[in-house]
N, C-alpha and C positions, 0 to 999 in steps of 0.2 A: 193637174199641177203635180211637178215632183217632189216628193222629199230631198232636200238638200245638204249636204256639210254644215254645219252651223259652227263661223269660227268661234274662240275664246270671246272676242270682242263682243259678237253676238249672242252670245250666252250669259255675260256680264250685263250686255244692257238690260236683262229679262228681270235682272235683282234692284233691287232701289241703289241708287246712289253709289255702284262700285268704286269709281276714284274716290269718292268721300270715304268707306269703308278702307279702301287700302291704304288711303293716306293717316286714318285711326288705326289700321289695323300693323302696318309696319312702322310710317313714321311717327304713330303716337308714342308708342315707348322707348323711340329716342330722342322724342320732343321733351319727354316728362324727364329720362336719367339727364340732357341737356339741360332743363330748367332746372333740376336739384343741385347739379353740379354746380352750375351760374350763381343761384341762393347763395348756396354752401360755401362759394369762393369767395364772393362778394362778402359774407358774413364774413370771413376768415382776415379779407384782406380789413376790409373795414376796422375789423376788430382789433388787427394788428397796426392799423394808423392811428386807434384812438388811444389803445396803448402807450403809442409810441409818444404822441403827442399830450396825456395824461404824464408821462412821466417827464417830460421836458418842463412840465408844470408843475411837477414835483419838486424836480432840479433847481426851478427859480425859488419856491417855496421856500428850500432848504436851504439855499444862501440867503434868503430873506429873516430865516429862525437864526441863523449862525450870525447874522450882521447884526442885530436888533440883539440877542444875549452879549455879545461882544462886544457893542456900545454900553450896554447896561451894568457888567460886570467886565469887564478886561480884566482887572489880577484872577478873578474865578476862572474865569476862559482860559487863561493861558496857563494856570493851574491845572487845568484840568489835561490839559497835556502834556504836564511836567513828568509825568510817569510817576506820579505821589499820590499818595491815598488825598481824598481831598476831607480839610477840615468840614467838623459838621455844620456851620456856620455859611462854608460855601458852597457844601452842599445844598442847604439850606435854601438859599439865594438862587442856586442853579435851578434846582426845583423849581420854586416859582416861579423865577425867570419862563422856563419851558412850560410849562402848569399855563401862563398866560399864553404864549406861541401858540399853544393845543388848542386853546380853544378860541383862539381868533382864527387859526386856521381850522377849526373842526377836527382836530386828531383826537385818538382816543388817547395816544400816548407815542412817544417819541423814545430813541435812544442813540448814544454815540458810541461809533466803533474807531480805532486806531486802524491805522493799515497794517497790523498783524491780525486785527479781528476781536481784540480786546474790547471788552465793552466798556468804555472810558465815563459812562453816563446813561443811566435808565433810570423814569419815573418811578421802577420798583428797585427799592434799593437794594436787596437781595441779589440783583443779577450784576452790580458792580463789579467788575475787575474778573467774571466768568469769562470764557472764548467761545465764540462763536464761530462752529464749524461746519454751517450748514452752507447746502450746492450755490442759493443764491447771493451769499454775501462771499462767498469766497469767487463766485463770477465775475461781480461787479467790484474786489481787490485787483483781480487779473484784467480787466481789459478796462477798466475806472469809465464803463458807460451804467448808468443806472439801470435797475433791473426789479422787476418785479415778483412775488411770491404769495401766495394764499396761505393763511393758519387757522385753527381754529382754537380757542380759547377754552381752559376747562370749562366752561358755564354753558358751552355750545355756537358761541358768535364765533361768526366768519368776517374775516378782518383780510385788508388786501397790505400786504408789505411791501413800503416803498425803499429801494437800497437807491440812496442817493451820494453820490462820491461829493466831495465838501475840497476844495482848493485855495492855497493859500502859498502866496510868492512862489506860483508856476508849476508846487506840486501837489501830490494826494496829501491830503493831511486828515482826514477822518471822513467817514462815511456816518450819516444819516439815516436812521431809520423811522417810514413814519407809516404809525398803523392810521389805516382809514376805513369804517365799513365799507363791506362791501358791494352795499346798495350805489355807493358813492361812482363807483367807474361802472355799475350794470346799467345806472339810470345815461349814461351819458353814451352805453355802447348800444344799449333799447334805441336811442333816438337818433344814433347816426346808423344803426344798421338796420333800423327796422324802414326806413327810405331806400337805402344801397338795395335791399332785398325786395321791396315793394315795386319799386321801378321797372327791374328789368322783367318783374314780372307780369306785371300789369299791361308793357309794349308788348311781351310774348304774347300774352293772350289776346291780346289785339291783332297779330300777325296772325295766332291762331286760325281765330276769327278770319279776317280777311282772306287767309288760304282754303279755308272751308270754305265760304262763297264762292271764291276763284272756283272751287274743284267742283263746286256744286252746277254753278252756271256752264263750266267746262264738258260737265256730264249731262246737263240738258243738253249740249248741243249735238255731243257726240250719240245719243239717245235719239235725239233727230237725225241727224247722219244716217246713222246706225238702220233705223227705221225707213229714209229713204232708199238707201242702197238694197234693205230686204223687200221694197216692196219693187224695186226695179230687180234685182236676181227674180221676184219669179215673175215677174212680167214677159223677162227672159225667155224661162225656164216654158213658159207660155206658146215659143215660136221655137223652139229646138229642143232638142231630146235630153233627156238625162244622162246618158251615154255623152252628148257633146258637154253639157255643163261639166261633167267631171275630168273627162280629158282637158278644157280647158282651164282646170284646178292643176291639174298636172303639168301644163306646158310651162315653158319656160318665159319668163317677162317679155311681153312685146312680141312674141313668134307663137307659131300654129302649132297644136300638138303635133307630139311625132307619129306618122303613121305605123301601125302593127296591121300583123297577120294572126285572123282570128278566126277561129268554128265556132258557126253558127247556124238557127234554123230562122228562116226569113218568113217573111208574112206578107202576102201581098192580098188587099182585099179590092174589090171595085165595085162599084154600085151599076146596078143593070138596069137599064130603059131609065136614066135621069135625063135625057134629052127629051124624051118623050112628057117626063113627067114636066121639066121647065117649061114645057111650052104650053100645056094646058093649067099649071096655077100660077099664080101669081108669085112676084118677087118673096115677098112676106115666107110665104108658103114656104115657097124651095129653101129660103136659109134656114125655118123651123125643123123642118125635114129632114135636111141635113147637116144639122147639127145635132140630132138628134140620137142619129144614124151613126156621123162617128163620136156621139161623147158615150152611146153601148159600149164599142169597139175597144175603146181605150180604158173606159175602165176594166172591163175584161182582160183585155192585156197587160195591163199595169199588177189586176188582182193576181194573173197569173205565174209574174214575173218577168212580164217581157218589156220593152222600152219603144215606144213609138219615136220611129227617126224620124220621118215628117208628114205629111199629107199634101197630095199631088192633085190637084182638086178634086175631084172626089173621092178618091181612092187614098188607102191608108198604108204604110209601110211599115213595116214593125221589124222588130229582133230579138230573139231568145239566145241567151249564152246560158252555160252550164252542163252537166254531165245529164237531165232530164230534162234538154230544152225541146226536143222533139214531142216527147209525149206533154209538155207544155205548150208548144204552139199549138198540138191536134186539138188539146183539150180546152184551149180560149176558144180555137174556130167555132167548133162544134157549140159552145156556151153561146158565143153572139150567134150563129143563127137560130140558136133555141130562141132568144131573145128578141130577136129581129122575130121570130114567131110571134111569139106570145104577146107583145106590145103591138102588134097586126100594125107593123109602120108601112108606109104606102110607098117605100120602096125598098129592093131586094136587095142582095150582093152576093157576088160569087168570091172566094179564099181560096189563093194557093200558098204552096207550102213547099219549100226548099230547103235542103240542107246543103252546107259544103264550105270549105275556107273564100275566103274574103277577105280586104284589106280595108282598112278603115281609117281613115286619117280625113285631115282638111282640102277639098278643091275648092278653088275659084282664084283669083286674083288677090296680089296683098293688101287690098284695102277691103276685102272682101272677099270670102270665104264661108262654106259648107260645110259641115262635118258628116259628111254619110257613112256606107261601106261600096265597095265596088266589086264584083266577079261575074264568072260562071254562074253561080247560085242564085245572084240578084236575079238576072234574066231570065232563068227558070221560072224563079216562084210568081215575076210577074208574068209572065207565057203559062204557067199554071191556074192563073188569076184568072185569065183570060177566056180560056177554056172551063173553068166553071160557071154553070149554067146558075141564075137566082138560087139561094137556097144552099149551091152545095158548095163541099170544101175538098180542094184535088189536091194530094198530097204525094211526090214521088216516092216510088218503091223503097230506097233507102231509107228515106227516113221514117216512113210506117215501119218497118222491119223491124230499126235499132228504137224504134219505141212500143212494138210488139203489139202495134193494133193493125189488128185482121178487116180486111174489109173487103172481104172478094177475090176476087181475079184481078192482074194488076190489065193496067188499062194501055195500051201504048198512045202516047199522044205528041203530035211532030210540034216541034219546037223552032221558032225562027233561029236563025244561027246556025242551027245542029244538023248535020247531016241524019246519024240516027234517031229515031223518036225517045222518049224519056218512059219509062214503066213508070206506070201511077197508078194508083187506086181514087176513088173516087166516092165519097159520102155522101147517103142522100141523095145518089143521082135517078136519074127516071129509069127505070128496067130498061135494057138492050139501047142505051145511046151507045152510039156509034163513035168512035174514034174522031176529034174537033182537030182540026189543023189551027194552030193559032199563030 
């Protein structure tokens, strides 16, 4: 079996749960600034309807103060905006007048401004006939919408101030101020925005949820995918070479790779007297036998760097590329028949050995197709193959040379095709064989 490419996908399925991880790992924290933002606006917007509608409650509140002291005192009331000090009598009167308002409405205290900002009437009588020049009541002068403001008292209480504009025959006639703790609007913005902020959070994390499953179940399946498709690549990888699985990494969608012109040293092995050996064992036997015979072969060549193109029934075809593939092919040959010795298997093989350019690309038809190589060289090393006797390994002259192992005298051996014979040397062959026509 070959080592393979192994894409991303397939590197991903190795770890637990990668779509889950990447959907934590990129979409989680811009799930989470989403979800704060969503809070944060929800609070914001919330906050600002309850406001809005707290002070429209205000609004009624404070024509409800002004109609109720106005029934109660009218010469005081209308005194009071005479632009004259008010007698202490009606002050008196106004007082408790407002004194009772306060505390059917819950204020801690109340005051009235003129539309120049004159304080026409406060619980403390100190601040009578002072101006008030602060951002909030001079706001609610200029656009006469009610508006609200935070203070805090020498004694440390935080009090919420309501600027309420006061209308009378169609104009501004004085503005209302009404202090309220300010537990009074927290406890009413707690309970409408602590739902506006609960909600969308509680659906998110249910979506969470449900997209975590989704991605979970998404990755079992592609984990299965994943796992069948790796166990079909080397099932593959099983019936063609590693040379073809990568060229077909490289073709183009739906077409055969492109053929190239490549140097190479070729390996042609054949097993010797398997005729002889089929017919005296049995079925069993021979496929033990020979499987045995080339799964030597291949790992040898695989250990040594070479790629098995395919197996021709019993003979094995091999290819060595790189600047050492010569003295790479010699030195797997020589390994398997060490091998094929020492394991004393009950049949032999002769190895030849070629070098030379070749073309390599896909034949056969477009629904089916081969990835080999084609040349001069191939037909060598098998006519080389051919001509080795059990045992040995025939290697032409060139390529012993440029891999600088000695083996004698080179051997002339005639080759079908070739008019001239091919110089070879010849390993492990018996003293004084004679020149093999093959």
């Amino acid at each position: 079996m070959h080592p393979i490419a192994r894409s991303n996908d397939q590197e991903d399925a190795e770890r637990p749960y990668p779509l889950v991880r990447r959907f934590l790992g990129i979409g989680g924290p811009v799930f989470a600034l989403f979800l704060i933002a969503l809070v944060v606006g929800s609070v914001f917007a919330v906050r600002r309807t309850v406001e809005n509608v707290y002070l429209q409650l205000a609004q009624q509140r404070a024509g409800a103060i002004a109609a109720d002291v106005s029934s109660a005192h009218p010469q005081e009331w209308q005194h009071l905006f005479a632009q004259g000090a008010l007698s202490t009598e009606a002050l008196r009167a106004l007082t408790e007048a407002f004194a009772g308002q306060a505390r059917a409405f819950h204020l801690d205290r109340l005051k009235v401004y003129d539309i120049k900002g004159r304080t026409l009437f406060s619980m403390i009588a100190r601040e009578i006939g002072t101006l008030e020049t602060g951002d909030a009541l001079q706001r609610v002068l200029r656009t006469q919408a009610p508006g609200l403001d935070q203070t805090t008292d020498p004694d440390g209480n935080v009090y919420y101030e309501l600027y309420v504009p006061y209308f009378e025959a169609g104009g501004l006639t004085a503005v209302l101020e009404l202090y309220e703790p300010i537990s009074s609007l927290d406890v009413l913005l707690l309970r409408a925005a602590g739902p506006a902020a609960l909600v969308p959070f509680v659906l998110l994390s249910l979506l969470v949820v449900v997209l975590f499953e989704l991605a979970r179940r998404a990755q079992r399946d592609i984990e299965w995918r994943t796992a069948r498709i790796a166990d079909l690549t080397k099932r593959v990888e099983r019936l063609v070479s590693r040379r073809a699985v990568q060229a077909m990494r490289g073709a183009k969608a739906g077409g055969p790779p492109e053929p190239r012109l490549i140097d190479c040293t070729l390996l042609f092995s054949d097993v010797r007297g398997f005729t002889v050996f089929s017919e005296r064992s049995t079925p069993s036997e021979v496929i033990v036998a020979l499987n045995r015979a080339i799964a030597v072969q291949v790992e040898v060549i695989e250990q040594a760097g070479g790629d098995v193109d395919k197996f021709i029934g019993d003979a094995v075809f091999a290819r060595f590329e790189g600047p050492d593939r010569g003295a790479a092919a010699i030195q797997a040959a020589i390994e398997i028949q060490r091998r094929f010795a020492e394991a004393a298997l009950p049949l032999s093989i002769g190895i030849g050995i070629a070098s030379g350019s070749v073309v390599a690309g896909a034949i056969g038809a477009a629904d089916r197709y081969d990835y080999t190589v084609l040349g001069d060289a191939v037909n060598v090393a098998a006519r080389l193959s051919s001509a080795a006797r059990g045992g040995e390994v025939v290697v032409d002259q060139q390529t012993a040379a440029a891999a600088h192992f000695g083996a004698g005298a080179p051997e002339a051996i005639i080759v079908k095709g070739r008019a001239a014979a091919v110089p070879a040397v010849r390993i492990a062959s018996p003293a004084g064989a004679a020149p093999l026509k093959v």
